[in-house]
mmCIF file of the N, C-alpha and C atoms, coordinates in Angstrom:
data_MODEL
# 
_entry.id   MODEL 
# 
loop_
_atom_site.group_PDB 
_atom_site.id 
_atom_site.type_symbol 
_atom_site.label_atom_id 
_atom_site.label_alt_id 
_atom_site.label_comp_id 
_atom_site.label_asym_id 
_atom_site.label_entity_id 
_atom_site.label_seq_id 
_atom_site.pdbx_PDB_ins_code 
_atom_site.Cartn_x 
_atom_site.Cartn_y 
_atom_site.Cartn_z 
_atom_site.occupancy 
_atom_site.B_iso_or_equiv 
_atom_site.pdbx_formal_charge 
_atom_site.auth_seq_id 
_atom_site.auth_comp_id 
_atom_site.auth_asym_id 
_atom_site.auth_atom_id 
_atom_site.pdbx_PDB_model_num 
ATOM 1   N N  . UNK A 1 1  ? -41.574 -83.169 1.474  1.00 0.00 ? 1  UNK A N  1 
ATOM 2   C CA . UNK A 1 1  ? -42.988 -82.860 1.408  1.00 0.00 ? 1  UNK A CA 1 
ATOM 3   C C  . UNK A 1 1  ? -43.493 -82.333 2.756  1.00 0.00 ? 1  UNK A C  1 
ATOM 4   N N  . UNK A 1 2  ? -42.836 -83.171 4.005  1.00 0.00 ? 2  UNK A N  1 
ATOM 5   C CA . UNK A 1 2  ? -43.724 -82.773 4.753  1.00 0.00 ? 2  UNK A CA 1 
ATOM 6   C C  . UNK A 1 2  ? -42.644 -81.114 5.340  1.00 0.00 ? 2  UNK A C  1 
ATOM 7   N N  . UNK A 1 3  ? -41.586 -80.719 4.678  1.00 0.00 ? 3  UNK A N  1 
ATOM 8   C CA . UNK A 1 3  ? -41.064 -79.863 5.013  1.00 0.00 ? 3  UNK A CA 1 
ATOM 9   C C  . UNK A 1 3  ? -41.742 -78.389 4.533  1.00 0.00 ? 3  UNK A C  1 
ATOM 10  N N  . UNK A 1 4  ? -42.383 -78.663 3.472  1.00 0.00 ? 4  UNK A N  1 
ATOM 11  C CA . UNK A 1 4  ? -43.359 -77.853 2.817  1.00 0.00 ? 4  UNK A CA 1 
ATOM 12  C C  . UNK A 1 4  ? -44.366 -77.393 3.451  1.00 0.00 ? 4  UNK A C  1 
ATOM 13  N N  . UNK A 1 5  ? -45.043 -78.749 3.690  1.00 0.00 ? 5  UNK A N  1 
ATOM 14  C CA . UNK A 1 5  ? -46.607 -78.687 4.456  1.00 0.00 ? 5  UNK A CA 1 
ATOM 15  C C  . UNK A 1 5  ? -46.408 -77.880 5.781  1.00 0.00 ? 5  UNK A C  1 
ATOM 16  N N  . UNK A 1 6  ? -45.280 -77.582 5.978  1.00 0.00 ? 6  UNK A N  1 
ATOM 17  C CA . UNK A 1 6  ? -44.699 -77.281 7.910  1.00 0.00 ? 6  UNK A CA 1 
ATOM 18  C C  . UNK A 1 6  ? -44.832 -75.908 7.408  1.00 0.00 ? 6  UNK A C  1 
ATOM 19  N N  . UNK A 1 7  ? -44.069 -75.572 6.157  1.00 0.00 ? 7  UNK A N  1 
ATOM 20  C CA . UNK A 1 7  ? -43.601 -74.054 5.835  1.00 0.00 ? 7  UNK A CA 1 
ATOM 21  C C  . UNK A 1 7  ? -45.177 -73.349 5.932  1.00 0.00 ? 7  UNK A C  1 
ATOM 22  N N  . UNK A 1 8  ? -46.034 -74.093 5.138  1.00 0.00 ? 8  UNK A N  1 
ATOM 23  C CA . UNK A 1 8  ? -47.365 -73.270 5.265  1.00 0.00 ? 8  UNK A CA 1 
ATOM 24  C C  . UNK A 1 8  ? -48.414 -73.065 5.638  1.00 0.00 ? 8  UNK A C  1 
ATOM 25  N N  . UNK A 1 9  ? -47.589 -73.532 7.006  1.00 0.00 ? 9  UNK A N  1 
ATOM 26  C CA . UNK A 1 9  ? -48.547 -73.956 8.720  1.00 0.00 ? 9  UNK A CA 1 
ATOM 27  C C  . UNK A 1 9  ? -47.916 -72.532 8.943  1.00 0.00 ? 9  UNK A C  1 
ATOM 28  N N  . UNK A 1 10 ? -46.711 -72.679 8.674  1.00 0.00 ? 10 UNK A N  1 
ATOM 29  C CA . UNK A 1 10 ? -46.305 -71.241 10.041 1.00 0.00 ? 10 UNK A CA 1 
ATOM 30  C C  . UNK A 1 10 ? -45.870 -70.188 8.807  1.00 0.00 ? 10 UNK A C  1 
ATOM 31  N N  . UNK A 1 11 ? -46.010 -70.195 7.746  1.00 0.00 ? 11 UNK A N  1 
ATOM 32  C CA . UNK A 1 11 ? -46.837 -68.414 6.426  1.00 0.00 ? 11 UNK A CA 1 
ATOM 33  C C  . UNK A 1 11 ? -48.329 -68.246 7.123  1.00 0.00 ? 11 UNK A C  1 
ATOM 34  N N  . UNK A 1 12 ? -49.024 -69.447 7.290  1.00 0.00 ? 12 UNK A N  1 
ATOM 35  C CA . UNK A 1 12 ? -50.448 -69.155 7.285  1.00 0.00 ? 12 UNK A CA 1 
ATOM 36  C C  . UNK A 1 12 ? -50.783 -68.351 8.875  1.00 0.00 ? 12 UNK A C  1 
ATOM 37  N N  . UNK A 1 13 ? -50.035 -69.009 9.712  1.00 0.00 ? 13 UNK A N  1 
ATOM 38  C CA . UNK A 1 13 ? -49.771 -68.783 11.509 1.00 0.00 ? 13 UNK A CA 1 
ATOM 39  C C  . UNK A 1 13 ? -49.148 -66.944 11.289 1.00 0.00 ? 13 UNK A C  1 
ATOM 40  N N  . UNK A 1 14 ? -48.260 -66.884 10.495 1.00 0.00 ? 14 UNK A N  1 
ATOM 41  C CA . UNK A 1 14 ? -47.636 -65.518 10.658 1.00 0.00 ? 14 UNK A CA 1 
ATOM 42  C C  . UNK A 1 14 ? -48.501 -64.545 10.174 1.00 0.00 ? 14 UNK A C  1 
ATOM 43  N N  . UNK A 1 15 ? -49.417 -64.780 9.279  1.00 0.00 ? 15 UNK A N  1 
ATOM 44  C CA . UNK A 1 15 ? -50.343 -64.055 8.218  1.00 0.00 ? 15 UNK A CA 1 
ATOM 45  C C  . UNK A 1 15 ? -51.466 -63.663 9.026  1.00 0.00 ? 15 UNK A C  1 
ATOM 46  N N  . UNK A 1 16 ? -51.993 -64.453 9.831  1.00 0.00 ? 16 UNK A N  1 
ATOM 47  C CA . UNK A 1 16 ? -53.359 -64.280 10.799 1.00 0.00 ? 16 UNK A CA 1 
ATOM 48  C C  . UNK A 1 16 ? -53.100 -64.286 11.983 1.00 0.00 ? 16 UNK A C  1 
ATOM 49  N N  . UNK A 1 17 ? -52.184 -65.100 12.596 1.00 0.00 ? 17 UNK A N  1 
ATOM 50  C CA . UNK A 1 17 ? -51.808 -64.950 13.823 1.00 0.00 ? 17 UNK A CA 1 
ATOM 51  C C  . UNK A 1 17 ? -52.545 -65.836 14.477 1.00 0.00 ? 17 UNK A C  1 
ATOM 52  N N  . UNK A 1 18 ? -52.796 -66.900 13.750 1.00 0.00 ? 18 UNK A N  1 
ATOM 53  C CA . UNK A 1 18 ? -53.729 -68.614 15.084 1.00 0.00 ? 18 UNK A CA 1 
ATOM 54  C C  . UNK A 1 18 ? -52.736 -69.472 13.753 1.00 0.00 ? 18 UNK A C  1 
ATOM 55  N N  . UNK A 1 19 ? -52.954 -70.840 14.316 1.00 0.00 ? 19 UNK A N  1 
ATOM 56  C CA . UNK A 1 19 ? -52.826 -71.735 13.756 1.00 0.00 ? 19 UNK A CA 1 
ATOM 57  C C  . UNK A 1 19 ? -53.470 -72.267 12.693 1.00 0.00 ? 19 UNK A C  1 
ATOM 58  N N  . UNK A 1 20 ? -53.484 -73.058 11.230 1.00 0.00 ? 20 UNK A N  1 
ATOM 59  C CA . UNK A 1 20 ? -54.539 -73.318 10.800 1.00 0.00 ? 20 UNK A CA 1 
ATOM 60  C C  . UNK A 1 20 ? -54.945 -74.610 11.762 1.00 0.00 ? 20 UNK A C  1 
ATOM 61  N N  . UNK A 1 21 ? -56.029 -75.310 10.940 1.00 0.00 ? 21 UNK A N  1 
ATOM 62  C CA . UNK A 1 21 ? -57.085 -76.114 11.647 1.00 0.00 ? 21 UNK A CA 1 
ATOM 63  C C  . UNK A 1 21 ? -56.664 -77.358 10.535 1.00 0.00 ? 21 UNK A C  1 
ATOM 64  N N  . UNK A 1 22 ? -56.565 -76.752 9.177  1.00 0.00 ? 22 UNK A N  1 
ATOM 65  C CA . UNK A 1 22 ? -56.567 -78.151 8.159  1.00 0.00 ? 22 UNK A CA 1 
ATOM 66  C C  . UNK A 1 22 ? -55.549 -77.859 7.133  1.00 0.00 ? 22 UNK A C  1 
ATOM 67  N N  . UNK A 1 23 ? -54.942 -78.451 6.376  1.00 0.00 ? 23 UNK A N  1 
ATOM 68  C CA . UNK A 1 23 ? -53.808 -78.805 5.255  1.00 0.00 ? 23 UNK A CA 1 
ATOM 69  C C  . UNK A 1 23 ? -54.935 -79.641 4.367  1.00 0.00 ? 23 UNK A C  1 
ATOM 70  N N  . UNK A 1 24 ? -54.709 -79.202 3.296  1.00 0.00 ? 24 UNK A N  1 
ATOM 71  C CA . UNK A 1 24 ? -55.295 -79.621 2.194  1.00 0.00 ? 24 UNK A CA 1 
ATOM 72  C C  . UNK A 1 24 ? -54.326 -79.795 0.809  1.00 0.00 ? 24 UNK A C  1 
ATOM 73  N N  . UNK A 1 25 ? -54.181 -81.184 1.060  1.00 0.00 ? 25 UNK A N  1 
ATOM 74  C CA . UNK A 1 25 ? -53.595 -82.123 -0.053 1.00 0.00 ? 25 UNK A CA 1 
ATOM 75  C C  . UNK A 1 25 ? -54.088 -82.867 -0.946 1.00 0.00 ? 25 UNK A C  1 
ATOM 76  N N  . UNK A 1 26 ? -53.228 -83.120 -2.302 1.00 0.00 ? 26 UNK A N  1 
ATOM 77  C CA . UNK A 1 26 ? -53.582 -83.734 -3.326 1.00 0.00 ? 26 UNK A CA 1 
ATOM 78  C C  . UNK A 1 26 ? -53.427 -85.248 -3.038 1.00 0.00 ? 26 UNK A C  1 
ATOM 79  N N  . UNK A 1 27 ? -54.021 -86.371 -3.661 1.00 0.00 ? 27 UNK A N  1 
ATOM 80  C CA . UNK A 1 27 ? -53.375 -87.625 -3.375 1.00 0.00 ? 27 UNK A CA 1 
ATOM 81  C C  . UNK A 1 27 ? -52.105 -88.036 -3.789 1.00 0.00 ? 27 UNK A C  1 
ATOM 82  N N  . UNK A 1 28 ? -51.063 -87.241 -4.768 1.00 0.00 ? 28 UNK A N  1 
ATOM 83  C CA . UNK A 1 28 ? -50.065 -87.398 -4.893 1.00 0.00 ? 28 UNK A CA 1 
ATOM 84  C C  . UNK A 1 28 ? -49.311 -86.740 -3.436 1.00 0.00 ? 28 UNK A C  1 
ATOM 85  N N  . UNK A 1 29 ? -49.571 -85.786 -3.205 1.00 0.00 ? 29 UNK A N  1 
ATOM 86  C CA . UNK A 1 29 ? -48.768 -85.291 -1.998 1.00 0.00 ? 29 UNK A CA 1 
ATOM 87  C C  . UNK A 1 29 ? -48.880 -86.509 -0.500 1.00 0.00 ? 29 UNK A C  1 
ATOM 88  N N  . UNK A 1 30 ? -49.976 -87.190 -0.768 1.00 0.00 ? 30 UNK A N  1 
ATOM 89  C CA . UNK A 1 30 ? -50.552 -87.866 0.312  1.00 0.00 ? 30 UNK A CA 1 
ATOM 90  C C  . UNK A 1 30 ? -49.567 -89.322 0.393  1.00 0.00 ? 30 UNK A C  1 
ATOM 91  N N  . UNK A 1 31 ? -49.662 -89.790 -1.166 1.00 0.00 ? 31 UNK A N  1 
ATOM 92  C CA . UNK A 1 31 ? -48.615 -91.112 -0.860 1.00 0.00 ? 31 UNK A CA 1 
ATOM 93  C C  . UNK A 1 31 ? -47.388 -90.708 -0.736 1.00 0.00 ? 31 UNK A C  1 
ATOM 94  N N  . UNK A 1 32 ? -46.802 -89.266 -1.021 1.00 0.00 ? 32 UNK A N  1 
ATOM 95  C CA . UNK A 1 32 ? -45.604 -89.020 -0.417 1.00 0.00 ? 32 UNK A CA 1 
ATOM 96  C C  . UNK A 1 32 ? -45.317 -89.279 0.990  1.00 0.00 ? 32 UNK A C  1 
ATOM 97  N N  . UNK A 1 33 ? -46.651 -88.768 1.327  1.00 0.00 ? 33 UNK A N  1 
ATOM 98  C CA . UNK A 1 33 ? -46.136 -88.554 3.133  1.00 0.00 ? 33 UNK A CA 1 
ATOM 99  C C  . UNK A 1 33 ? -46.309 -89.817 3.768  1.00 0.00 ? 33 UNK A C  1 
ATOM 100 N N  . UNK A 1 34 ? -47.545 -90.671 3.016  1.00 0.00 ? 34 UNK A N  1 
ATOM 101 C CA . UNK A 1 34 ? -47.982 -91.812 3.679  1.00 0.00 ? 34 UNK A CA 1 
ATOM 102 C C  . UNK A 1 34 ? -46.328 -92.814 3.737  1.00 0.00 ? 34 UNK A C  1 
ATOM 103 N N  . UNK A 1 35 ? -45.750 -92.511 2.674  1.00 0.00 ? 35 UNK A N  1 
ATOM 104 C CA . UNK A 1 35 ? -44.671 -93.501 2.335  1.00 0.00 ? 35 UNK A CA 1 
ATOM 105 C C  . UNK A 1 35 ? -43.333 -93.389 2.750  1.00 0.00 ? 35 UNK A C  1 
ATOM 106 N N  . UNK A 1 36 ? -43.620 -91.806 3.450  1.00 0.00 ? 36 UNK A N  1 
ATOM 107 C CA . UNK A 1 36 ? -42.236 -91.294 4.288  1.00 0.00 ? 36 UNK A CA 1 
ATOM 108 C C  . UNK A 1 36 ? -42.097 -91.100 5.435  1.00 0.00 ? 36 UNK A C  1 
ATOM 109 N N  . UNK A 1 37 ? -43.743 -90.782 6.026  1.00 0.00 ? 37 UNK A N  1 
ATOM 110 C CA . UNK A 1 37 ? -43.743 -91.119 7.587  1.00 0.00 ? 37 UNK A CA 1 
ATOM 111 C C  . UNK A 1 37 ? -44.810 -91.628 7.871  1.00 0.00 ? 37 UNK A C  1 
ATOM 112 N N  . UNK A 1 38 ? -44.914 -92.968 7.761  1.00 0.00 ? 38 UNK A N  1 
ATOM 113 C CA . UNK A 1 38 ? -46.006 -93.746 7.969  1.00 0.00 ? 38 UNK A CA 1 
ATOM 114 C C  . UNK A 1 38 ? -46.545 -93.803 9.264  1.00 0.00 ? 38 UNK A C  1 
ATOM 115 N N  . UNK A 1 39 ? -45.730 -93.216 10.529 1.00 0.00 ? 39 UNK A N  1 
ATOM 116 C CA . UNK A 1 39 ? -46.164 -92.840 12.080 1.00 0.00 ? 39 UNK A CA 1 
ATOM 117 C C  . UNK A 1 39 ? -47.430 -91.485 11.925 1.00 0.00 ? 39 UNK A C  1 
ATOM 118 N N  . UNK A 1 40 ? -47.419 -90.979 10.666 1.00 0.00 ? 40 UNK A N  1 
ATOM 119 C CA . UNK A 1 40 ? -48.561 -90.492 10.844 1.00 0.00 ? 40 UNK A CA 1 
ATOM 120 C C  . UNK A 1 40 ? -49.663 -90.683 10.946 1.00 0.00 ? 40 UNK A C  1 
ATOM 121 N N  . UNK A 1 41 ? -50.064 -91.740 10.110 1.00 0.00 ? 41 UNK A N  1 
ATOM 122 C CA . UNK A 1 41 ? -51.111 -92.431 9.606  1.00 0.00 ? 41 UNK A CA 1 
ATOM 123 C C  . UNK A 1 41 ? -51.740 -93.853 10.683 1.00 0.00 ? 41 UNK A C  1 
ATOM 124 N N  . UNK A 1 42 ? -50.801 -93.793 11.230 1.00 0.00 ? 42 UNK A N  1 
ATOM 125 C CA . UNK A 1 42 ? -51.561 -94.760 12.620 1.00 0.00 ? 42 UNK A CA 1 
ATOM 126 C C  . UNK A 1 42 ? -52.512 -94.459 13.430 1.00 0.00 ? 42 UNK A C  1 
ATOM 127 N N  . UNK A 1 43 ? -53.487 -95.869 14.304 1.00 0.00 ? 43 UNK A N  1 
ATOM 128 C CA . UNK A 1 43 ? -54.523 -95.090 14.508 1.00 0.00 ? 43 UNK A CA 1 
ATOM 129 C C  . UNK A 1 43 ? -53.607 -94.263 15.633 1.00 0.00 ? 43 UNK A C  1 
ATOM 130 N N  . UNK A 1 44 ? -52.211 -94.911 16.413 1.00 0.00 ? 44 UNK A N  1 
ATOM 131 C CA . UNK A 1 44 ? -51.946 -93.747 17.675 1.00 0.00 ? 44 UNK A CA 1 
ATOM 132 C C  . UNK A 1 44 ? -51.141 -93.300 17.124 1.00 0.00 ? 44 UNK A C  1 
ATOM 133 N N  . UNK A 1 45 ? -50.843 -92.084 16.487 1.00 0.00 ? 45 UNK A N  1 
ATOM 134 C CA . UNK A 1 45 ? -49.708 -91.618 15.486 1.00 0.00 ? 45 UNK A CA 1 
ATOM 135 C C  . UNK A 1 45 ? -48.498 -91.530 16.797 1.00 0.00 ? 45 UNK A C  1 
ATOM 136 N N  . UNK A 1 46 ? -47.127 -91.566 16.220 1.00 0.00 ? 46 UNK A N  1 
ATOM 137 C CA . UNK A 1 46 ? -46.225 -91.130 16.925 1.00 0.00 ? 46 UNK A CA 1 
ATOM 138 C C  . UNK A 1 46 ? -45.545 -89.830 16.796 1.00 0.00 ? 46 UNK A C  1 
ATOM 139 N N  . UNK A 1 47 ? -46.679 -89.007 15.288 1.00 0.00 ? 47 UNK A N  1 
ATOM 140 C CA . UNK A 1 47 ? -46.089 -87.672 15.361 1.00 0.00 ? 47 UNK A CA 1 
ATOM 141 C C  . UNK A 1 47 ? -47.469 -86.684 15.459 1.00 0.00 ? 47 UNK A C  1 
ATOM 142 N N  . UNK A 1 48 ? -47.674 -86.278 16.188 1.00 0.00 ? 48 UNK A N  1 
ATOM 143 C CA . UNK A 1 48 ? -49.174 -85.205 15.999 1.00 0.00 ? 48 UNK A CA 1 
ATOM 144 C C  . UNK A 1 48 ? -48.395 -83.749 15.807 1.00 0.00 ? 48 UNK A C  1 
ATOM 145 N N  . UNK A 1 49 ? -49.168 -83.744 14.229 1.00 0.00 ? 49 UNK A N  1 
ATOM 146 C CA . UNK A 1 49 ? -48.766 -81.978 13.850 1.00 0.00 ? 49 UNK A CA 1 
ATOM 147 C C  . UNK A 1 49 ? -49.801 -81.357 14.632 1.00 0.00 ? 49 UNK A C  1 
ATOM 148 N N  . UNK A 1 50 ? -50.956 -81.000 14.614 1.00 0.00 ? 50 UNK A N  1 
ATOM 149 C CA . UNK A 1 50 ? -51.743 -79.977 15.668 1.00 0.00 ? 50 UNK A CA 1 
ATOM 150 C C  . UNK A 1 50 ? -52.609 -79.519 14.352 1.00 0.00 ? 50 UNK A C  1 
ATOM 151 N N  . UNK A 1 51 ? -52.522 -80.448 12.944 1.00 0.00 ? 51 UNK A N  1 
ATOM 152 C CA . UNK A 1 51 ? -54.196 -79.941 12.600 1.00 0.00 ? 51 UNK A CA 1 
ATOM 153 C C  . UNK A 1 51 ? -54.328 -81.026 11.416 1.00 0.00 ? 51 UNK A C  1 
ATOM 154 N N  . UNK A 1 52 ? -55.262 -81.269 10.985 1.00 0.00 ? 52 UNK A N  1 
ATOM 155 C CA . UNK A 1 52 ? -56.355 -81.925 9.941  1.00 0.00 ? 52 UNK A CA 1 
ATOM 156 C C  . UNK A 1 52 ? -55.538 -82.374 8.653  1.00 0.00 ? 52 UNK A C  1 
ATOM 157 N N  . UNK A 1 53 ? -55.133 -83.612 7.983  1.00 0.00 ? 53 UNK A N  1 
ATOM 158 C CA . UNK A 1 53 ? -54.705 -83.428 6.531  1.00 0.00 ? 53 UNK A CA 1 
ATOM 159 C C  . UNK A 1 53 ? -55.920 -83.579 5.607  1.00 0.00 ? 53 UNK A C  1 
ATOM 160 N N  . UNK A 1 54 ? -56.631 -82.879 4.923  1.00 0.00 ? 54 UNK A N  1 
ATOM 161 C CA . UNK A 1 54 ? -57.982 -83.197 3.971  1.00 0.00 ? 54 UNK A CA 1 
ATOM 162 C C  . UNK A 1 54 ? -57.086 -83.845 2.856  1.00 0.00 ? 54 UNK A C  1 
ATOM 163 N N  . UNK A 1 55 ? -57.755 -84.312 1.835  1.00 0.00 ? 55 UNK A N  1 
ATOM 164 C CA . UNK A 1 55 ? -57.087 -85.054 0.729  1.00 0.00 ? 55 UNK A CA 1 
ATOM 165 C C  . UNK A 1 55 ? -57.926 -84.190 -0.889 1.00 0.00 ? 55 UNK A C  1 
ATOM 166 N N  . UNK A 1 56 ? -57.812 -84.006 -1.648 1.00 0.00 ? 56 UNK A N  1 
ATOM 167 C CA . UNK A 1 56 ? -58.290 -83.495 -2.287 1.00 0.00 ? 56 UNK A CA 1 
ATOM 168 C C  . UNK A 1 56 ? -58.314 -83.788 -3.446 1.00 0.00 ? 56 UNK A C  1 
ATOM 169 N N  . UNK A 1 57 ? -58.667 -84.070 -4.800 1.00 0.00 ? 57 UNK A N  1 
ATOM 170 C CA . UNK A 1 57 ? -58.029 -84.237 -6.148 1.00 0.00 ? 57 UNK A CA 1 
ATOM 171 C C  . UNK A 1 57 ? -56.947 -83.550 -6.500 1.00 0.00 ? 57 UNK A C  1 
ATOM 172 N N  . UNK A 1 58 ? -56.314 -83.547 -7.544 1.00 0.00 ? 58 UNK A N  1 
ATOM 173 C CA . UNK A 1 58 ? -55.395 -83.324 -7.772 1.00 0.00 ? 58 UNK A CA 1 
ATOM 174 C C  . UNK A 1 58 ? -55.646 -82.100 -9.042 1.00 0.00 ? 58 UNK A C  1 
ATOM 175 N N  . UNK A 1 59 ? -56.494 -81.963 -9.687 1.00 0.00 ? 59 UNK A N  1 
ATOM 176 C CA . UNK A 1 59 ? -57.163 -81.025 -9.967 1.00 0.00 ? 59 UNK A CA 1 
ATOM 177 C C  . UNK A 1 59 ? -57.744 -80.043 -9.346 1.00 0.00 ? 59 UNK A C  1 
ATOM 178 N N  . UNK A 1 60 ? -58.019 -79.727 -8.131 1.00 0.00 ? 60 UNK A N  1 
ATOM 179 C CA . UNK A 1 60 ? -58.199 -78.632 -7.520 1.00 0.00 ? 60 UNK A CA 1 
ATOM 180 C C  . UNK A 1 60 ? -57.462 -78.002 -6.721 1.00 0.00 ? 60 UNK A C  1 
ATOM 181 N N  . UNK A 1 61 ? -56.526 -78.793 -6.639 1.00 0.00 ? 61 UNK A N  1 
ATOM 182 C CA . UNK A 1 61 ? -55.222 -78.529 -5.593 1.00 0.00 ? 61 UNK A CA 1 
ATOM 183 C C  . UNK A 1 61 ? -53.745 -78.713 -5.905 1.00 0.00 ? 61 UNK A C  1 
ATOM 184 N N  . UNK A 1 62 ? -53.070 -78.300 -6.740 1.00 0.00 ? 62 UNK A N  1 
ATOM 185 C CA . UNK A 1 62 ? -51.438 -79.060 -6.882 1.00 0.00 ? 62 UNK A CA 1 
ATOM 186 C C  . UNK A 1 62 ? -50.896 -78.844 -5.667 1.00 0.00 ? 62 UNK A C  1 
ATOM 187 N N  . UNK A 1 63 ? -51.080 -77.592 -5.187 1.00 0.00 ? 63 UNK A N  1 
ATOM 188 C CA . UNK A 1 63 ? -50.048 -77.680 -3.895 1.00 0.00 ? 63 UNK A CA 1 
ATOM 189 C C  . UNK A 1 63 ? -50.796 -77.883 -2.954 1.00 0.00 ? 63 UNK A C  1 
ATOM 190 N N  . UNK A 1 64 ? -49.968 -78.032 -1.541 1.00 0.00 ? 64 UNK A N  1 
ATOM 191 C CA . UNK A 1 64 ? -50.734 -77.976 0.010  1.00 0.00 ? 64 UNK A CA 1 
ATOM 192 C C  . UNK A 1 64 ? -51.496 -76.956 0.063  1.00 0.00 ? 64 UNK A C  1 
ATOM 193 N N  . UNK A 1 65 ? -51.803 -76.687 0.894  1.00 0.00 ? 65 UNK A N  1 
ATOM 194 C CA . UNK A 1 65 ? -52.887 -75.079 1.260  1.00 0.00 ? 65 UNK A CA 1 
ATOM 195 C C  . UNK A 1 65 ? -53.658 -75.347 3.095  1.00 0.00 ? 65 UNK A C  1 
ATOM 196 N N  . UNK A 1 66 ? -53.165 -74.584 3.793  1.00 0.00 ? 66 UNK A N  1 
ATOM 197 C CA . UNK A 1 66 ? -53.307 -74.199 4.938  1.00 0.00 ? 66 UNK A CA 1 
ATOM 198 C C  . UNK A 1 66 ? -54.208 -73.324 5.178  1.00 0.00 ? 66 UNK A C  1 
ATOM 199 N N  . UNK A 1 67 ? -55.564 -73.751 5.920  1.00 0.00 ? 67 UNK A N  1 
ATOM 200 C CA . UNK A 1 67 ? -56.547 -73.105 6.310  1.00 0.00 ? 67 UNK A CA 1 
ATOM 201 C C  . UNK A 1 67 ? -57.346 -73.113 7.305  1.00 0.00 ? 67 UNK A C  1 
ATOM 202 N N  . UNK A 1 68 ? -58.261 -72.068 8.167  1.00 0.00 ? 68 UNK A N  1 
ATOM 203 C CA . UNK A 1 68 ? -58.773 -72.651 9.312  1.00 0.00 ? 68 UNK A CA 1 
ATOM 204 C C  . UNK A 1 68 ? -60.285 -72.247 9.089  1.00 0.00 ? 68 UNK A C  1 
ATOM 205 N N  . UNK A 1 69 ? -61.005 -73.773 9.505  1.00 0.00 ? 69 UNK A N  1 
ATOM 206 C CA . UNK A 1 69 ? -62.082 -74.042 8.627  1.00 0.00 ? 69 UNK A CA 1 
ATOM 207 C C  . UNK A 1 69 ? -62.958 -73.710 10.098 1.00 0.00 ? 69 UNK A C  1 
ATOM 208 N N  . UNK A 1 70 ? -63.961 -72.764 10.002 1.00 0.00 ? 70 UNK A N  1 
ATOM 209 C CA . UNK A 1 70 ? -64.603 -72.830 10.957 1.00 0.00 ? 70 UNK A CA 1 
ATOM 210 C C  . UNK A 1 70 ? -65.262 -73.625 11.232 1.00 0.00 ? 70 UNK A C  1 
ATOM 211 N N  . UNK A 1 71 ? -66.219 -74.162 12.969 1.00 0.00 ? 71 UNK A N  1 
ATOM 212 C CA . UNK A 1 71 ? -66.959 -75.325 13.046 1.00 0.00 ? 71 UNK A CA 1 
ATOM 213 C C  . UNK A 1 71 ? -68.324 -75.204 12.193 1.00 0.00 ? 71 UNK A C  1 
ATOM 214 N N  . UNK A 1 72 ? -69.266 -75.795 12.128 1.00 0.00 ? 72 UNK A N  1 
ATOM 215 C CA . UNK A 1 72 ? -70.474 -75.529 11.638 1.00 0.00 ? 72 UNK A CA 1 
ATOM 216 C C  . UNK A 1 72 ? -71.695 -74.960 13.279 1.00 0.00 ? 72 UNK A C  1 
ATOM 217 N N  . UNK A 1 73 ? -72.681 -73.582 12.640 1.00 0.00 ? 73 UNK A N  1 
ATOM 218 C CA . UNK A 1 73 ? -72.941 -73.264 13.536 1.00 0.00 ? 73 UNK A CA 1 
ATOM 219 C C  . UNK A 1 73 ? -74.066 -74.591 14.489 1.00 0.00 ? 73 UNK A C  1 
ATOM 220 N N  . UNK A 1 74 ? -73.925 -74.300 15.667 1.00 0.00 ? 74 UNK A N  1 
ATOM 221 C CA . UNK A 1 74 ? -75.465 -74.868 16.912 1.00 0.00 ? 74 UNK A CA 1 
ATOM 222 C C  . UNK A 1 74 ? -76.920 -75.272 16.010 1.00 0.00 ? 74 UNK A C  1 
ATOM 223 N N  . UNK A 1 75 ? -76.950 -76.388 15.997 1.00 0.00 ? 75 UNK A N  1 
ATOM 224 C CA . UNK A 1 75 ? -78.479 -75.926 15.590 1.00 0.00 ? 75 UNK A CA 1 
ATOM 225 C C  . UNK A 1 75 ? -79.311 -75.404 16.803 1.00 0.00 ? 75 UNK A C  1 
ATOM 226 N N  . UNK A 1 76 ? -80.206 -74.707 16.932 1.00 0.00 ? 76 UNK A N  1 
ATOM 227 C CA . UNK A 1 76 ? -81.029 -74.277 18.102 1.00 0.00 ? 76 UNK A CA 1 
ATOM 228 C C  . UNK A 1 76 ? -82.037 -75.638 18.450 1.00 0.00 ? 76 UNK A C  1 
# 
């Protein structure tokens, strides 16, 4: 799973040329990872990928999906 989630960090990196910002997963994809590398999920992880996992239903999402979510603008 998380060999997947890696693949479409760096399609999405080759496609635009930055990094994404967030991975957007289903909760099935989520207890995969929670249950295979649980160093993620700590509050001091021992693995930092370099962006965001969102969680999503499973209805709007079957697969991962790699994206970079802009900030929200300044209020004045």
């Amino acid at each position: 799973m998380l060999d997947h989630i890696l693949r479409q960090v760096q399609g999405f990196e080759r496609r635009h040329g930055y990094r994404p910002n967030v991975v957007f997963i289903n909760r099935r994809h989520y207890r995969v990872l929670r249950h295979n590398y649980p160093g993620l999920f700590q509050a001091d992880p021992s693995i930092e990928l370099g962006f965001r996992i969102a969680v999503v239903p499973e209805d709007l999402m079957s697969q991962p999906e790699a994206l970079f979510l802009r900030p929200p603008p300044q209020a004045a």
